[in-house]
N, C-alpha and C positions, 0 to 999 in steps of 0.2 A: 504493500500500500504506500510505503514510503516511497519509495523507487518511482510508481505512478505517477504520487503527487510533483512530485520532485519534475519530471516529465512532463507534466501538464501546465505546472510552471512556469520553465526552460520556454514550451511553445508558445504560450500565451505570451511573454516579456520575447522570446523571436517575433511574434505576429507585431506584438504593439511598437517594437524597434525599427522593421521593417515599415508600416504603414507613416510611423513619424518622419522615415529617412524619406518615404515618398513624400509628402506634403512639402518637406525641407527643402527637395528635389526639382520639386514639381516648377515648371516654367512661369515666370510674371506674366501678367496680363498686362501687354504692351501697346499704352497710349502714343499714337504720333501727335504729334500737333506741329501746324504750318500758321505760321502768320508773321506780316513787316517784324520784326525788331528793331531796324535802322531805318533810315530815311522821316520822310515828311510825316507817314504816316505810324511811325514807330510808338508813338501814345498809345493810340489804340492799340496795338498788338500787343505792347505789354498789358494792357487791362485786360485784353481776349486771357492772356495764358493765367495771367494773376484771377483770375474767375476761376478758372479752371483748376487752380490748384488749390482755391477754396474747396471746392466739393470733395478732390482727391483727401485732401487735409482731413477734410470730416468725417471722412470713411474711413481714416488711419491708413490711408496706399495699401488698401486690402478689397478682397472681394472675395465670397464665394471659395474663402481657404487659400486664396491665391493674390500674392504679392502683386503692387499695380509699380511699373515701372513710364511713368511721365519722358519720350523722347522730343525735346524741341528744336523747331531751327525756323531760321530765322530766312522768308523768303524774299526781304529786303524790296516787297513791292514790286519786284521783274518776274514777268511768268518763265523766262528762260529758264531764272534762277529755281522758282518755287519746283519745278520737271524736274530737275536734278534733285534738289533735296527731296524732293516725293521718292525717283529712285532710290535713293539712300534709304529709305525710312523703310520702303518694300524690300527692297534687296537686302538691305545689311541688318537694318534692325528686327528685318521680323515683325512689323506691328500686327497689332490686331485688329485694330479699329483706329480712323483717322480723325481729327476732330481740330477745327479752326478754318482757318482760310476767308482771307480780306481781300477783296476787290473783285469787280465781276468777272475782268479777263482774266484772272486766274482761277476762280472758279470756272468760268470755259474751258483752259487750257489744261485742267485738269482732270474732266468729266471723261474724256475718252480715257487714259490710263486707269480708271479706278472702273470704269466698266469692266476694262480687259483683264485686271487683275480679282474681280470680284472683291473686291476691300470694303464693309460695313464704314460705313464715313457720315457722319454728323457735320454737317457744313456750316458755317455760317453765312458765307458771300448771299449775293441773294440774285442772280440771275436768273429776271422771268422764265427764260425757257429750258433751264432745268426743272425745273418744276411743271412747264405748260406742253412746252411742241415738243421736247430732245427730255424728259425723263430721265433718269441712270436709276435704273432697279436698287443701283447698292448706295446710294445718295439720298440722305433722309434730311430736310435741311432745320438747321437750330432754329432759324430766326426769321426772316420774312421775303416773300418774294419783291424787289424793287416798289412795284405799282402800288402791292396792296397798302399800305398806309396813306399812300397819297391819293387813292379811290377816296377813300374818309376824307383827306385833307382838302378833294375836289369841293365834296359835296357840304363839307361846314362850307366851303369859305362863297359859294353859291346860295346855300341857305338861310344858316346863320350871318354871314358877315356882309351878305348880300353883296359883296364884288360881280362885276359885270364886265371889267376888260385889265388884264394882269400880261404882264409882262415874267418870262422865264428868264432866269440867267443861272448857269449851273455846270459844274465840270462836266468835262467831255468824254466821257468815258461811258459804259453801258448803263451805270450807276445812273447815273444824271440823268441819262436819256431815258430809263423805264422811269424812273420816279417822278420826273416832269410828263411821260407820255400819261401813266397814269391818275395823274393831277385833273389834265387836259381833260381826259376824256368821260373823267364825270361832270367837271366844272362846265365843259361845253352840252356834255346832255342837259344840262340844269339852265342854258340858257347863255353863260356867260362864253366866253371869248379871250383866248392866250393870242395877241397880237405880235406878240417879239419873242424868240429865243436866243438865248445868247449862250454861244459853249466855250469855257475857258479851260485850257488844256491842265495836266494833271501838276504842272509843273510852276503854274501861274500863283505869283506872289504880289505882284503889282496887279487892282482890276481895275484902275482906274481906266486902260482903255475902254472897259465892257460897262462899266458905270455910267460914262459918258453917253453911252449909246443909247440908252434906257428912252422909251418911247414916254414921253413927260405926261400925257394924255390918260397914263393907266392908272389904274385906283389900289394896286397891290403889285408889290412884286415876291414871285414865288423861285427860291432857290434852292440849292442841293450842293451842300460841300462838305468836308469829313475835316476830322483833326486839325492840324495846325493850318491847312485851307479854310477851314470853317470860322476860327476864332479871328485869320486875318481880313477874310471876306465880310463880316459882322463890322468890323470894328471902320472899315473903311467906307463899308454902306455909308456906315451913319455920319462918317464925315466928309464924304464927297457923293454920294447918291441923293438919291429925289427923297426929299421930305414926304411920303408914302408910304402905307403900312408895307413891313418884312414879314412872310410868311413861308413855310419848307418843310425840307425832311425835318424831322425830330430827331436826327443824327445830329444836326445842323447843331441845335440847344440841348444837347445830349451833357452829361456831367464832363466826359472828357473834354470837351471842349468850353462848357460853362467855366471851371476851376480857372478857367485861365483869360474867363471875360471880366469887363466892369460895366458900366450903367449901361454901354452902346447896347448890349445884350434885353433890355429893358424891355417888355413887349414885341418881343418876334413868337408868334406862331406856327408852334410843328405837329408832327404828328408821329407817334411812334407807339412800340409794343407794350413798352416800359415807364416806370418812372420812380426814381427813391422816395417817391412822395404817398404811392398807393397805400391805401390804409389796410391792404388787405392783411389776412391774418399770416398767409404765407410771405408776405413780402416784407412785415413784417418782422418776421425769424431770420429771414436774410438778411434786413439792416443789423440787426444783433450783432451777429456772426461776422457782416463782414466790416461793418466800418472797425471795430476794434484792432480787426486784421490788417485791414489797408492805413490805418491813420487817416482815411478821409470818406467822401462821399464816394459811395460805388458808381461808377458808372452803369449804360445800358451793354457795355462788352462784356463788364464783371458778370453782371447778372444772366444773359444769354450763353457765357460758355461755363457757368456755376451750374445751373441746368444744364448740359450738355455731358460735365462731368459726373453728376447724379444720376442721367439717365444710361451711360455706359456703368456704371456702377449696378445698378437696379436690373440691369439686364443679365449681366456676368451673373447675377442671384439667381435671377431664372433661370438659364441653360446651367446652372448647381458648375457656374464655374469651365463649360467647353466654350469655349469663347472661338476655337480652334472651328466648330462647324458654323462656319458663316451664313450658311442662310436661317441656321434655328437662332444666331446671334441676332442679326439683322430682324427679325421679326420679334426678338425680345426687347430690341432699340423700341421699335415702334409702339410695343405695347409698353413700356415703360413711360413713355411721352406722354399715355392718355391716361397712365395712374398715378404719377406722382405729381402731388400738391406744388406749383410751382408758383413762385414769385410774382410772376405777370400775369395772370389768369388762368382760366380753365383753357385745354389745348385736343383738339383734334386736328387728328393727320385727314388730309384727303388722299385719296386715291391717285397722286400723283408725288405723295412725299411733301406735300409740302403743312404747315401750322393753317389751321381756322383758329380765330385770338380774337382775345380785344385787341382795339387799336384807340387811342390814346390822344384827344387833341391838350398838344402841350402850351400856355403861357407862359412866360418870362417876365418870374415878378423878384421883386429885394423883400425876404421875409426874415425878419429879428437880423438884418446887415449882411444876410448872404444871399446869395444869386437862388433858383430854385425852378425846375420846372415843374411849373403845378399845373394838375389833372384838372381842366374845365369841359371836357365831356366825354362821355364812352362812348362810342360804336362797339357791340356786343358781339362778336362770334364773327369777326370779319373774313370771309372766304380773299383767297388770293384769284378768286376770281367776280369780287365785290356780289353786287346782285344780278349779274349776266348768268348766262345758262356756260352752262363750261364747253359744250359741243357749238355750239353759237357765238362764245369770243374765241375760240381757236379755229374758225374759219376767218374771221378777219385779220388784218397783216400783223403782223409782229408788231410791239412798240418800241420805237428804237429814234434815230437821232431825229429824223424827219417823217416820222408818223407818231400823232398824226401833225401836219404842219401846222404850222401859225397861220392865223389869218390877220393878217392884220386890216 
């Protein structure tokens, strides 16, 4: 009997040594993440990753028994660059899931390699026709298609603000041009009229030429600029542009770019997902968390790739940690998106990958001497394909630099 025991032992402390050594063994669940770190737009990208390493932070770099290993690089804003480091990320690191990416043309130039690679990827960028005409099965995006905020942003500033002829001015880039086409084309269903566009290349630091231009006749001008573009583009409106209300993306008045305005900032209207203002009870638990972390106000990067991080987290739970079979992964991403409690409202996926959300009309006001964008109305459950039928605005053309045109 001794002999047995003794035996029975020996096995049980073999069994328990060997399944420790597995776990010990067992591979990280390897995050990539892609976004600017240098250049113009290097703000943003560090709030995207600093989001992101909230979530991870909070889950202890753990999941489903299994170590999370965060790889970053920096795609310094060139899509040439971001291809290689994507390679790198496939090839060398092994990831398992992708997560970030700033700017539309690299979300384009990235969409065929992560087809071909089958790679589960959480996007940020927001390029309409990944989500509308050109899909990627394995592309699920974080955050918003280009148009859909500014569908909302059309139709307050037609309803409520009652503008009837507005002038665009906006970077040149795909960004610009879905987020002013989508403005256009509720503001013109609703009656009103974009007489001017003006596209200022990504590089532009001086807009005094595009300022000048400004058709003096319009009653609003609507624009679309990001990080260190957006704070100098503000700031110059207000001392060489038309005495005229400023209205835009809610990138535009976004905290990244707030933190670094003063009064010029004062009354611009945006529209976005977000805001550190919502009272909600999950948003919330997010200021908690993350201002003590950051030392300051989270921006809307922090908060979309904090989500991002949570819902690769929540998914690696469900597949009990195979992260390795990408299509049970990917359909874990998806269903993680529609149960977890998230900062900016309740979320549905459509059938195309892309968020149903609120959407957020931002103002810009000085509350107790600090800047702030506060929530003065909801649109509820906004589709990325506003209130059109989805089979009836994908027969019409693409939104892009010169659809639909100006009329002036």
């Amino acid at each position: 009997m001794r002999s047995l025991f003794l035996g029975v032992h020996v096995a049980l402390s073999l069994a328990l040594t060997m399944a420790t050594g597995r776990a010990e063994a067992a591979e990280p669940i390897r995050i990539g993440y892609l976004g600017p770190l240098s250049g113009v737009f290097a703000q943003a990208g560090k709030d995207m990753l600093d989001g992101l390493k909230l979530s991870l932070e909070q889950a202890g770099y753990e999941a489903a028994g299994r170590r999370i290993e965060l790889i970053d690089e920096d795609t310094e804003g060139n899509p040439a660059v971001a291809q290689a480091k994507y390679r790198k990320l496939v090839s060398h690191d092994k990831i398992h899931v992708l997560t970030g990416v700033l700017l539309s043309h690299i979300g384009y130039a990235l969409a065929g390699p992560i087809e071909r690679d089958r790679l589960p990827t959480l996007m940020l960028t927001t390029p309409d026709d990944l989500t509308k005409r050109k899909p990627v099965k394995y592309i699920v995006r974080s955050n918003f298609a280009a148009s859909q905020p500014m569908h909302a942003l059309g139709d307050y500033a037609a309803r409520v603000l009652t503008y009837k002829r507005v002038v665009a001015v906006a970077m040149d880039n795909p960004f610009g041009h879905e987020q002013i086409a989508g403005f256009q084309k509720v503001f013109e269903d609703h009656g009103g009229r974009v007489v001017q566009k003006l596209w200022a290349p990504l590089n532009t630091l001086d807009f005094a030429p595009y300022l000048s231009q400004i058709n003096r006749e319009a009653e609003a001008v609507v624009s679309v600029f990001v990080a260190a573009q957006a704070a100098r583009y503000v700031k110059q409106y207000r001392e060489q542009g038309p005495r005229i209300p400023l209205i835009g993306s809610g990138v535009m008045i976004d905290e990244h770019v707030l933190r670094t305005m003063g009064d010029e900032a004062i009354g611009v209207t945006g529209a976005l997902i977000w805001s550190p203002t919502l009272q909600s009870a999950a948003n919330q638990a997010f200021m908690r968390l993350a201002e003590p972390k950051l030392g300051r106000t989270p921006a809307y990067f922090h908060a979309v790739m904090y989500s991002t991080g949570r819902w690769v987290v929540e998914a690696a739970k469900l597949v009990n940690g195979q992260v390795e079979d990408r299509e049970k992964f990917l359909a874990a991403i998806r269903r993680a998106i529609e149960t977890t409690e998230d900062p900016r409202g309740p979320i549905k996926l459509d059938d195309f990958g892309n968020p149903t959300q609120n959407v957020y009309i931002l103002k810009v006001e000085r509350v107790g001497g600090k800047l702030q964008a506060t929530v003065v109305h909801t649109y509820p459950s906004v589709s990325q394909f506003w209130t059109y039928k989805a089979d009836e605005f994908l027969k019409s053309p693409a939104y892009s630099r010169d659809y639909p045109p100006a009329r002036p």
